[in-house]
C-alpha positions in Angstrom: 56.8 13.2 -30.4 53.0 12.9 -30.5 51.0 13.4 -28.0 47.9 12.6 -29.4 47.2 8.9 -29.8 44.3 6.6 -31.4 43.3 4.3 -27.9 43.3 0.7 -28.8 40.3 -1.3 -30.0 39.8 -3.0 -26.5 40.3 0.5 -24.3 37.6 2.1 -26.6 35.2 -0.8 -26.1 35.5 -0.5 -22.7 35.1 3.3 -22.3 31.9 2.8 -25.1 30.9 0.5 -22.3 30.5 2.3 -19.2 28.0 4.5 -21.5 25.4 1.2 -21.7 26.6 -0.7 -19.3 26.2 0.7 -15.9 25.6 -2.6 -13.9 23.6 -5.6 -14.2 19.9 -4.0 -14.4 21.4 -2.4 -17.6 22.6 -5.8 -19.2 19.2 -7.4 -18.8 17.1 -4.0 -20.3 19.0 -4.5 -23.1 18.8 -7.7 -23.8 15.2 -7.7 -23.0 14.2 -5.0 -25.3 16.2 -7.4 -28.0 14.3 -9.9 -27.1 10.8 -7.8 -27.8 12.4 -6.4 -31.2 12.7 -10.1 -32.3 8.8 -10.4 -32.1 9.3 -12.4 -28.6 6.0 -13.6 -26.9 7.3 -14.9 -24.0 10.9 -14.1 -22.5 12.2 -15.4 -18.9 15.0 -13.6 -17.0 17.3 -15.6 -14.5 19.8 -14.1 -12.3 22.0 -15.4 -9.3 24.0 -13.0 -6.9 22.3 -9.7 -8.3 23.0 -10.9 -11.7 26.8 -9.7 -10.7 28.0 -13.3 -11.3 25.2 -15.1 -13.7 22.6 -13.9 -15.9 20.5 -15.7 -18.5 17.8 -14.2 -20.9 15.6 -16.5 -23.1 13.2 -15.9 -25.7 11.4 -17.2 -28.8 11.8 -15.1 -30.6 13.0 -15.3 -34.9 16.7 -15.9 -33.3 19.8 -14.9 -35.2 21.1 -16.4 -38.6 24.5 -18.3 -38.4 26.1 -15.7 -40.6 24.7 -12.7 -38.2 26.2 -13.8 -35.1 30.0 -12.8 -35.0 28.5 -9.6 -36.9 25.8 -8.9 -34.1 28.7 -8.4 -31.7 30.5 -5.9 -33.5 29.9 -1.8 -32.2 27.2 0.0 -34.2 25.7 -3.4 -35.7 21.9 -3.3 -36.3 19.3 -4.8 -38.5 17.0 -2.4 -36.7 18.3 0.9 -38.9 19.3 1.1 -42.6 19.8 5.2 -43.7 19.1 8.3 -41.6 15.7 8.6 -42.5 14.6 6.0 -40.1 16.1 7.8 -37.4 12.5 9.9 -37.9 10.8 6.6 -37.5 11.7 4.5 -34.9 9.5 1.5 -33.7 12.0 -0.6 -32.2 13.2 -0.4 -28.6 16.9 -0.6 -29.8 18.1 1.1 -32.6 21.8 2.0 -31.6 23.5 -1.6 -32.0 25.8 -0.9 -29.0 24.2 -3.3 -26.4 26.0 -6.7 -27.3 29.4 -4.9 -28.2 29.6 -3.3 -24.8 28.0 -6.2 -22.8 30.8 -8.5 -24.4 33.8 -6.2 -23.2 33.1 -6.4 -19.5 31.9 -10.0 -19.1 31.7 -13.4 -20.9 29.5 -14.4 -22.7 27.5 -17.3 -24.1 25.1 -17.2 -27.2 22.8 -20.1 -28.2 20.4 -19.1 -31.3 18.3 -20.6 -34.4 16.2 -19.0 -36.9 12.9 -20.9 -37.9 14.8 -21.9 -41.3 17.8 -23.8 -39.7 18.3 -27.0 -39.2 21.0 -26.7 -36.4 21.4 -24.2 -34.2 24.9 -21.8 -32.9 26.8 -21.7 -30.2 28.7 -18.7 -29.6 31.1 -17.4 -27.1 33.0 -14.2 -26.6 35.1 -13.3 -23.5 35.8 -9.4 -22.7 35.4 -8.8 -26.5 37.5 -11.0 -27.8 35.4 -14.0 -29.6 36.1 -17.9 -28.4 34.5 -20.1 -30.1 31.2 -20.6 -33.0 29.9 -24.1 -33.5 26.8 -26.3 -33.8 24.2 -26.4 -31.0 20.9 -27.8 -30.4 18.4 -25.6 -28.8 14.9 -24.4 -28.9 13.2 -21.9 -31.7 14.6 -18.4 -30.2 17.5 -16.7 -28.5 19.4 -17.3 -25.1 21.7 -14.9 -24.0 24.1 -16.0 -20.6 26.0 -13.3 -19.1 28.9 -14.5 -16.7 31.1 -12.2 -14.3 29.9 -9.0 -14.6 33.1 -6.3 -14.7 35.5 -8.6 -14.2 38.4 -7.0 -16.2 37.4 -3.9 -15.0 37.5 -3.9 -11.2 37.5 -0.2 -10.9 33.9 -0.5 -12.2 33.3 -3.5 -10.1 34.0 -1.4 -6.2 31.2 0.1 -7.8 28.4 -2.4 -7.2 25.7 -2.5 -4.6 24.8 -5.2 -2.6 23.4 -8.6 -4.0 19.8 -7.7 -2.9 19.8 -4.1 -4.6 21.3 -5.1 -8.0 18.6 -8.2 -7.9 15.6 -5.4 -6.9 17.2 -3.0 -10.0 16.3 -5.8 -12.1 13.3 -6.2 -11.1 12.3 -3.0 -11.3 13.5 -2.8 -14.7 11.8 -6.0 -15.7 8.5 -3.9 -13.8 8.3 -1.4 -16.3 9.0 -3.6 -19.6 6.4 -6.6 -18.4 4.0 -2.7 -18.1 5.0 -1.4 -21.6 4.2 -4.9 -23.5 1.1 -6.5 -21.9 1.0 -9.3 -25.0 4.4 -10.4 -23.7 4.7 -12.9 -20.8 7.9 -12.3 -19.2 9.3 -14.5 -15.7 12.0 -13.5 -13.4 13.9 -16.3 -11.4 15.8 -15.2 -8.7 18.4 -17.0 -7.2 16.1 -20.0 -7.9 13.0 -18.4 -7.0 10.2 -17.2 -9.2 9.4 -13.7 -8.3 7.4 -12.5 -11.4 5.3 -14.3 -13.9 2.8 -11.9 -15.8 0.0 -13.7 -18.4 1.1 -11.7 -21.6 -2.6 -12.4 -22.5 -2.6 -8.2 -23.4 -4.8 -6.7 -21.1 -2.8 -4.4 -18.9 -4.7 -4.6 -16.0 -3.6 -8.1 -16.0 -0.3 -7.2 -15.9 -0.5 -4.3 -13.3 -2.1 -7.0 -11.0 0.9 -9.2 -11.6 3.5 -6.9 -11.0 1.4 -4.4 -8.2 -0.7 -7.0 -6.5 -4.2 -6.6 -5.6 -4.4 -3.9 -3.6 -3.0 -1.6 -5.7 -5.0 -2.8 -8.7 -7.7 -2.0 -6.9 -7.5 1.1 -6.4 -7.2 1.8 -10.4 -9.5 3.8 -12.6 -9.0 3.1 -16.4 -8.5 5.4 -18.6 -9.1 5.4 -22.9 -9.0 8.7 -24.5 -7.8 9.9 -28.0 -7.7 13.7 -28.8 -5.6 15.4 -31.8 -4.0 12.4 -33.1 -2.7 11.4 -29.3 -4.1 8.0 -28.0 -3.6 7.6 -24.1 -5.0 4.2 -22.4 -4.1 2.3 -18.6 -4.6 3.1 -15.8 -5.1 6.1 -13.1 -5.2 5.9 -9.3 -8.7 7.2 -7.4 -8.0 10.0 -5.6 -7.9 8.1 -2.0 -5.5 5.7 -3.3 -3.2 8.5 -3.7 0.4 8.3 -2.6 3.2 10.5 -1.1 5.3 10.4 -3.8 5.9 10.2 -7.9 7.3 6.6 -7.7 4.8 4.8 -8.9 4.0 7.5 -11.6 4.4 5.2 -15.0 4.5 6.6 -18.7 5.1 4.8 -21.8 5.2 6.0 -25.4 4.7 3.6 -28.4 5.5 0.6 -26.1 8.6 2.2 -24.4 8.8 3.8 -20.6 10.1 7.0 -20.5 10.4 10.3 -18.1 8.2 13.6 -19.5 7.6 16.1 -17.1 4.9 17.3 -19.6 3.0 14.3 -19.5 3.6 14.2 -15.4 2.5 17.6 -14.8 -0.5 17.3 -16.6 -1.7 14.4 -15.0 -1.1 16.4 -11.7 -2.9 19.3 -12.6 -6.0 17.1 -14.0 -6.3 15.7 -10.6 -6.0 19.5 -8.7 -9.3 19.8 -6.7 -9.3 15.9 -6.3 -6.3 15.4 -3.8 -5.2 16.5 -0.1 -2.1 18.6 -0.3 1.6 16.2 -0.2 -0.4 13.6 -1.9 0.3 12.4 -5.4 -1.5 10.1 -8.2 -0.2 6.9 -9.4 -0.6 5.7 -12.9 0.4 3.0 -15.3 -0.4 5.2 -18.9 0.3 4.9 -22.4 0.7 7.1 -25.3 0.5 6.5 -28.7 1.6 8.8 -31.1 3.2 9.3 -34.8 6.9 8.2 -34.5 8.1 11.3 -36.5 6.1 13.2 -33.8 8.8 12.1 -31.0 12.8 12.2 -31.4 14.2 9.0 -28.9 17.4 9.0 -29.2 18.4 11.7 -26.7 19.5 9.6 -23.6 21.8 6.7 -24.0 19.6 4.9 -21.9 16.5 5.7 -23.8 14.4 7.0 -21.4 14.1 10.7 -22.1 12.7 12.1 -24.9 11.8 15.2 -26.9 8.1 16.3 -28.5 8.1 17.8 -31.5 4.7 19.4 -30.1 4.2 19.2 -26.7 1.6 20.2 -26.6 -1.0 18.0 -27.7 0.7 15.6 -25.3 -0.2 17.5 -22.4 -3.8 18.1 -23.7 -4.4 14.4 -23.8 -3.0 13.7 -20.6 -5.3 16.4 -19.4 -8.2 15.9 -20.7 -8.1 12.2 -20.8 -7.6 12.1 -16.9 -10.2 14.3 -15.9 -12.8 12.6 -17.8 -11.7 9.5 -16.2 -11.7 11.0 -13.0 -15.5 12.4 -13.7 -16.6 8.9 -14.6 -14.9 6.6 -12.7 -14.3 8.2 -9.4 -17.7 7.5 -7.7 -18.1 9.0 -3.7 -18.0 6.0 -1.6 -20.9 5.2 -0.3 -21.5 4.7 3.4 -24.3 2.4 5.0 -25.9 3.3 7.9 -26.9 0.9 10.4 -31.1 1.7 11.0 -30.9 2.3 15.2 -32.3 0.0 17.6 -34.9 1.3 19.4 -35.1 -0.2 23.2 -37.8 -2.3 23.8 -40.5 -1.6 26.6 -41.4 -4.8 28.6 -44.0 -6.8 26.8 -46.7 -8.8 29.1 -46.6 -12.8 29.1 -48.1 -14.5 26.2 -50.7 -15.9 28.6 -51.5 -12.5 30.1 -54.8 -11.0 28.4 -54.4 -7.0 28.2 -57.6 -5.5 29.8 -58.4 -1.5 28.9 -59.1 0.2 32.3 -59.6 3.8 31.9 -60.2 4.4 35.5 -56.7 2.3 36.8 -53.6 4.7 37.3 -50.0 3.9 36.2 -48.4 2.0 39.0 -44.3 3.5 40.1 -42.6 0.4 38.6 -44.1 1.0 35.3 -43.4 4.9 35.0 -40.0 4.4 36.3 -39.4 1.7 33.3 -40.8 3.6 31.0 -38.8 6.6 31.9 -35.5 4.1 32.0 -36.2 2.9 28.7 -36.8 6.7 27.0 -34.3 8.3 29.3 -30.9 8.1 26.2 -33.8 9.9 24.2 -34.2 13.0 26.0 -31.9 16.0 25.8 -30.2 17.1 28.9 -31.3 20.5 30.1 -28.2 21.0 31.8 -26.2 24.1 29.8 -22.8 23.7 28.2 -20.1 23.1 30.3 -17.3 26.0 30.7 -14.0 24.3 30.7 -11.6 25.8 33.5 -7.9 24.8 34.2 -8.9 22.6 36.7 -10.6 20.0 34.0 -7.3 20.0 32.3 -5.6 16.9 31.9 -2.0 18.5 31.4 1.0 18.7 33.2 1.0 21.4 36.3 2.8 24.6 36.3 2.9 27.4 37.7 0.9 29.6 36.0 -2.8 29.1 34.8 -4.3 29.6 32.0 -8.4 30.7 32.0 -10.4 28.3 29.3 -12.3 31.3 27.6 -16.2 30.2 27.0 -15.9 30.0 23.1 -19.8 28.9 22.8 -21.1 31.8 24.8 -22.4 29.8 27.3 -23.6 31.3 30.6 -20.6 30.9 32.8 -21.3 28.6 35.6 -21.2 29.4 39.0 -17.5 29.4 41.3 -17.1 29.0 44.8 -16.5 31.5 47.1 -12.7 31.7 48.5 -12.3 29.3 45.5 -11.1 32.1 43.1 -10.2 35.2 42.7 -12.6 36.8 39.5 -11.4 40.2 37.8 -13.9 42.3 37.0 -12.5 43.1 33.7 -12.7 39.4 32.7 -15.3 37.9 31.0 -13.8 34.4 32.4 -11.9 34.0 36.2 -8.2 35.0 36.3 -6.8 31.8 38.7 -4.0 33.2 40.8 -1.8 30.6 42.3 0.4 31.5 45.4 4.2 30.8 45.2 6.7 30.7 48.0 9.1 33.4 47.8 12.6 33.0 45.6 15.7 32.4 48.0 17.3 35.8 47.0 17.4 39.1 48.3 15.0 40.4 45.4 11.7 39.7 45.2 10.3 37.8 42.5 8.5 39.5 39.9 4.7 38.3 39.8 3.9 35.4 37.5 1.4 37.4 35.0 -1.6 35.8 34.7 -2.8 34.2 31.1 -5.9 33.8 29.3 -7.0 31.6 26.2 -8.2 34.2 24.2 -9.2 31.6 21.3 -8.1 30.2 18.3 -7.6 32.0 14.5 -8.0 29.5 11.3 -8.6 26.7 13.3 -4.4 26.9 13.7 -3.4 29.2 15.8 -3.9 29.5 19.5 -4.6 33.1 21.0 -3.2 33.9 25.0 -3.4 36.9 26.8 -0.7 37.5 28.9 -0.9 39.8 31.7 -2.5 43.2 30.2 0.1 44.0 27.8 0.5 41.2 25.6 -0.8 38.5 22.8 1.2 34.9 22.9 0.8 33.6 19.0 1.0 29.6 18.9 1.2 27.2 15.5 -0.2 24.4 17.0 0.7 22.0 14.3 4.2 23.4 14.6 4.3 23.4 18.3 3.2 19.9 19.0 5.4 18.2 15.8 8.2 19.4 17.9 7.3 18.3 21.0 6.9 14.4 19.4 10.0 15.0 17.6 12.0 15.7 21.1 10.3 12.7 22.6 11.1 10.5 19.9 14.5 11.5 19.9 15.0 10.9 23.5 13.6 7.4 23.4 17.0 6.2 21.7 15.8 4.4 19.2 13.1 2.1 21.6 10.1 4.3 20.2 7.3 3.4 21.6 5.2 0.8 19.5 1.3 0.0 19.1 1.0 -3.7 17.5 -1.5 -3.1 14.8 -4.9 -5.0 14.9 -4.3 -6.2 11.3 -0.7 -5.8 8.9 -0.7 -3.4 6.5 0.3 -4.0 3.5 2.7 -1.7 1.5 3.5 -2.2 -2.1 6.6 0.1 -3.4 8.6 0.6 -6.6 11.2 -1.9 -6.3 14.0 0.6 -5.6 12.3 1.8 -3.0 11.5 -1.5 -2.0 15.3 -2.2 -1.6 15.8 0.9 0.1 13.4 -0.2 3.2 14.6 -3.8 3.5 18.1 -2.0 3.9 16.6 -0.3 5.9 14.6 -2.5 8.3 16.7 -1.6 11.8 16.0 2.1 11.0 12.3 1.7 10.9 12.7 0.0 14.2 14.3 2.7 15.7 11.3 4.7 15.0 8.9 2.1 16.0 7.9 0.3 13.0 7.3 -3.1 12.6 8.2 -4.4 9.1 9.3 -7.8 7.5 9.5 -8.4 3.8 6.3 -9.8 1.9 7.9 -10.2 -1.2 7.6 -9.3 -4.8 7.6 -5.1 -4.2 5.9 -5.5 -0.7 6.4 -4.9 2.8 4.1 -5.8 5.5 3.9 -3.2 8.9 2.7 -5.5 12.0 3.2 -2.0 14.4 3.8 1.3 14.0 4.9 3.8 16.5 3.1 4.6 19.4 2.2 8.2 18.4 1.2 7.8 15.0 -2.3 7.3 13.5 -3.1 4.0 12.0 -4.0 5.9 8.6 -0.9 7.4 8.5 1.1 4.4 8.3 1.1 3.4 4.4 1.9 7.0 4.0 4.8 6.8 6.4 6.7 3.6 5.3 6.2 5.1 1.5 7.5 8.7 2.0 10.5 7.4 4.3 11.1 4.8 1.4 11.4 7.4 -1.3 13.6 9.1 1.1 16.1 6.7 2.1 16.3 6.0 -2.1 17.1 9.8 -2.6 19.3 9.7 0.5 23.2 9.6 -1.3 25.1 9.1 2.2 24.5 6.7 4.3 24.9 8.0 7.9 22.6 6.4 10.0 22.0 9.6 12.6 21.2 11.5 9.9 18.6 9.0 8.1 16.8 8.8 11.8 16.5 12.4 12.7 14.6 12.6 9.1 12.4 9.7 9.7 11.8 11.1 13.3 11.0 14.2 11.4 8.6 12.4 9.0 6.6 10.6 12.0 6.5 13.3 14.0 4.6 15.5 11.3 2.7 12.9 10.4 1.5 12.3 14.4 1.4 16.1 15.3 -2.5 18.0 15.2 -3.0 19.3 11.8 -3.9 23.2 10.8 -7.2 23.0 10.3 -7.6 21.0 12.8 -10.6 21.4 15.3 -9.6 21.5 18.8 -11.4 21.5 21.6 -10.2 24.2 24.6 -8.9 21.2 26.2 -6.9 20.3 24.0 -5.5 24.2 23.5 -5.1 24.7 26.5 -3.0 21.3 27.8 -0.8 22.3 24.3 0.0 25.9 25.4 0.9 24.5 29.0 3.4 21.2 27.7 5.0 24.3 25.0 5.5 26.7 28.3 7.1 24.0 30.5 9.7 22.4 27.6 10.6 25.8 26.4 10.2 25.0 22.9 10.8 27.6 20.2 11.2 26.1 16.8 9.4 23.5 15.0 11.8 21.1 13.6 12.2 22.4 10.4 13.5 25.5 11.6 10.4 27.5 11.9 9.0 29.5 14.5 6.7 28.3 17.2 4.7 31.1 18.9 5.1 34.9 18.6 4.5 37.7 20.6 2.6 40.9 19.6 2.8 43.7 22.6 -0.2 45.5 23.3 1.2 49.0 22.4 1.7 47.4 18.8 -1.4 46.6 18.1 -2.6 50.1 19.8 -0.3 51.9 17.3 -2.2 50.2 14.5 -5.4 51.6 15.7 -4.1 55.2 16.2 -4.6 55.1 19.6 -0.7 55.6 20.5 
């Protein structure tokens, strides 16, 4: 018999489908981008339960004819495409006529539509692909479009589902980047009841940006408008201190539709080299206008990727278009100082007359005023202070460590029978006594160390006895001394209440990810409650973490925790402990003061620490008779 079959009509539908129709963030992007194709200037988006169980899409658009409507439901349907030859020019956002067809298989649905020319308007309704009913309806100039039970003849596809929250949050993050590619289109988004997004659709972008980013990040915008070889780019670039940790709010559109182009991404990046701190990233909201035979869309069933014909005039654009903007609109801030206040030297009584006496010397009270009032004035005489271990506000151990005078400064006198002073130093050796081990061998003496200095502002320099150089990374060194501490705190880090919130705004994926999230963050020692609309507010931070760094923090661990595929909460807190403690830990480059090199090399001796905690090395060692033998001398 034959083992090849033809699947039924129903089966195919629902494996045609699952290409589409991946959950309910895809149902509304395609009925959106209908909506726009029908010349829509306002469109509102309401969901309940994620959009899982209810979703409803209304526009005004030029609606659908009676005659169309059973025929706009059928796989491969289209008024959008005619012959092959427009498949080189496509200016409509849909073009496949799948969307309806494979919405309709895994839901029910519900159609109400008029054209300007009718007088009555239809009512149509199709359950799991199989059509209902088509009657009469009264109904206002446009389209509506009400999607009921998501998946519910295929269950298997169903398990599949997130949470209410994240399904609603992949809607809106969808809805995001449409309301961003079509300024002149107002679009709303109701919520379980709630209005959560309303832009103007008055055409200016910035507009928009505001509506869906908020203030602050609008604010830290530069706009762009450059053309160069036939390539139009326009929107918006963010300055260079409004940079962020990561690629997610990194926004590309061509001819009115969002995409991913690693062309267009790595050009912008490498327009802004020389502007940015290393791990920071720019933001943008751009657009691209080119020829549509110039660009091939239909690559990715979900529209997003796309091939170039040329790429590169594309990437010249981008270029060029962001540097200019960067040259013109990235001003240095400007920084007021206040003019000093000098102090004031007693004035005499308005009914005192002054009388010149040359003869008359300057009584004691007044010199000692005068001296008072000048004395912040004058410059101590006293020479540079010579930090020894004794001015160390560090832990005690047993051996010492001698500050080396890295000014030059005269060394300053020490006490007799205070300590001992090697005459081959150029700084005092301190020797501490210890009590003898309870064994039958002596203990070896402790050798003696020395802070040689610091190379690169980022790695400390000991001398060890007579024979050997003690390498530290500092940065390295003290991340993994935070990282320990924070992981012995058992989730209670220790938390500083901030003197004002912070506000965060994220992608709303990412978004989703941190309120998911919000008992993590706690464990780490961050503060955070939901603001709404894309952002999070931080009311503390941990202990050991510097108030700039916070935005940063919240943003990288987001993009993390979205990129994060399991969800094992020890592993999810050893990252963010990671994170934080990086963030917290003294930088290379860093200046230090010999204080500060000196308590670090004593805490790194005492918790025995030799790896940083992403694996690498702390401190080295380099034996004398290895660096002899690379002067010849051995």
């Amino acid at each position: 018999m034959s083992k090849i079959n033809v699947l039924d009509k129903h089966i195919a539908e629902l494996i045609a489908a699952g290409e589409v129709v991946e959950r309910p963030s895809s149902v509304i992007k395609e009925l959106v981008e209908n909506a726009i194709d029908a010349g829509s200037s306002a469109i509102t988006v309401e969901i309940k339960n994620g959009g899982i169980t209810y979703m409803r899409v209304t526009d005004n658009g030029c609606g659908i004819s009676r005659e169309d409507v059973a025929t706009a439901f059928l796989r491969h349907a289209t008024s959008k495409l005619h012959n092959e030859d427009d498949l080189d020019n496509i200016a409509t956002l849909g073009f496949r006529g799948e969307a309806l067809a494979s919405i309709a298989a895994v839901a029910h649905v519900e159609l109400l539509t008029i054209t300007q020319d009718e007088l009555a308007g239809t009512r149509y309704v199709i359950d799991g692909g199989t059509e209902q009913s088509c009657e009469d309806a009264g109904c206002a100039q446009g389209t509506t479009i009400v999607v009921r039970d998501l998946f519910y003849n295929t269950p298997a596809r169903m398990k599949f589902l997130k949470k209410d929250v994240v399904e609603a949050n992949a809607i809106a993050a969808v809805l995001d980047k449409v309301a961003l590619s079509h300024p002149e289109v107002s679009l709303r988004l109701i919520r379980d009841s709630r209005e959560t997004l309303h832009t103007p659709g008055d055409g200016k972008l910035k507009s928009t940006v505001y509506a869906v980013y908020g203030k602050e990040f609008t604010s830290g915008l530069i706009p762009v408008n450059y053309e160069l070889n036939g390539v139009k780019l326009w929107g918006f670039i963010s300055k260079p201190s409004a940079a962020r940790p990561n690629r997610s709010m990194q926004q590309f559109f061509i001819n009115g539709r969002y995409i991913k182009s690693r062309t267009a991404m790595v050009a912008m990046e490498e327009a802004f080299k020389g502007s940015l701190m290393v791990g920071k990233m720019p933001a943008c909201v751009l657009h691209l206008g080119i020829s549509y035979h110039s660009v091939d869309v239909n690559v990715h069933p979900a529209k997003i990727e796309v091939r170039f014909v040329n790429e590169k005039p594309i990437f010249d654009a981008v270029y060029h278009g962001v540097k200019t903007a960067l040259n013109q609109g990235d001003a240095p801030s400007v920084m007021a100082l206040n003019k000093p206040v000098l102090p004031a030297f007693p004035q005499p009584e308005a009914s005192v007359q002054m009388q010149f006496n040359p003869a008359a010397k300057p009584q004691p009270a007044d010199v000692n005023s005068a001296a008072q009032a000048v004395a912040p004035f004058v410059k101590s005489s006293e020479p540079p202070r010579s930090y020894a271990v004794s001015d160390v506000h560090a832990p005690k151990f047993n051996t010492h460590y001698e500050a080396k005078n890295i000014e030059f400064s005269e060394p300053q006198p020490i006490e007799q029978n205070q300590q001992q002073v090697s005459p081959h130093l150029e700084q005092p050796v301190i020797e501490e006594a210890r009590e003898p081990a309870l064994t039958e061998k002596p203990a070896e003496p402790e050798k003696s160390k020395k802070l040689v200095g610091e190379a690169f502002s980022t790695y400390i320099i000991i001398q060890r006895g007579n024979d050997e150089l003690l390498f530290i990374d500092k940065h390295a060194a003290h991340e993994r001394m935070l990282y320990e501490k924070l992981k012995t705190q058992n989730g209670q880090a220790e938390q500083q209440m901030l003197l004002e919130p912070i506000t965060v705004t994220l992608d709303k994926n990412e978004y989703a990810a941190v309120l998911n999230s919000i008992e993590t963050y706690a464990a780490a020692g961050f503060e955070i409650e939901d603001f709404g609309s894309g952002t999070v507010l931080v009311r503390s931070a941990p202990l050991i973490l510097g108030g700039e760094d916070v935005a940063d923090a919240v943003m990288e661990i987001a993009g993390y925790l979205l990129s994060a595929k399991n969800d094992i909460t020890t592993e999810k807190l050893d990252w963010l402990y990671h994170n934080v403690a990086c963030r917290a830990a003294v930088k290379a480059g860093d200046e230090s003061s010999t204080e500060e090199l000196i308590a670090l090399a004593q805490r790194l001796e005492q918790e025995d620490i030799r790896y940083c905690p992403h694996g690498r090395p702390v401190s080295i060692i380099m034996k004398k008779r290895d660096l002899e033998r690379q002067f010849g001398r051995i």
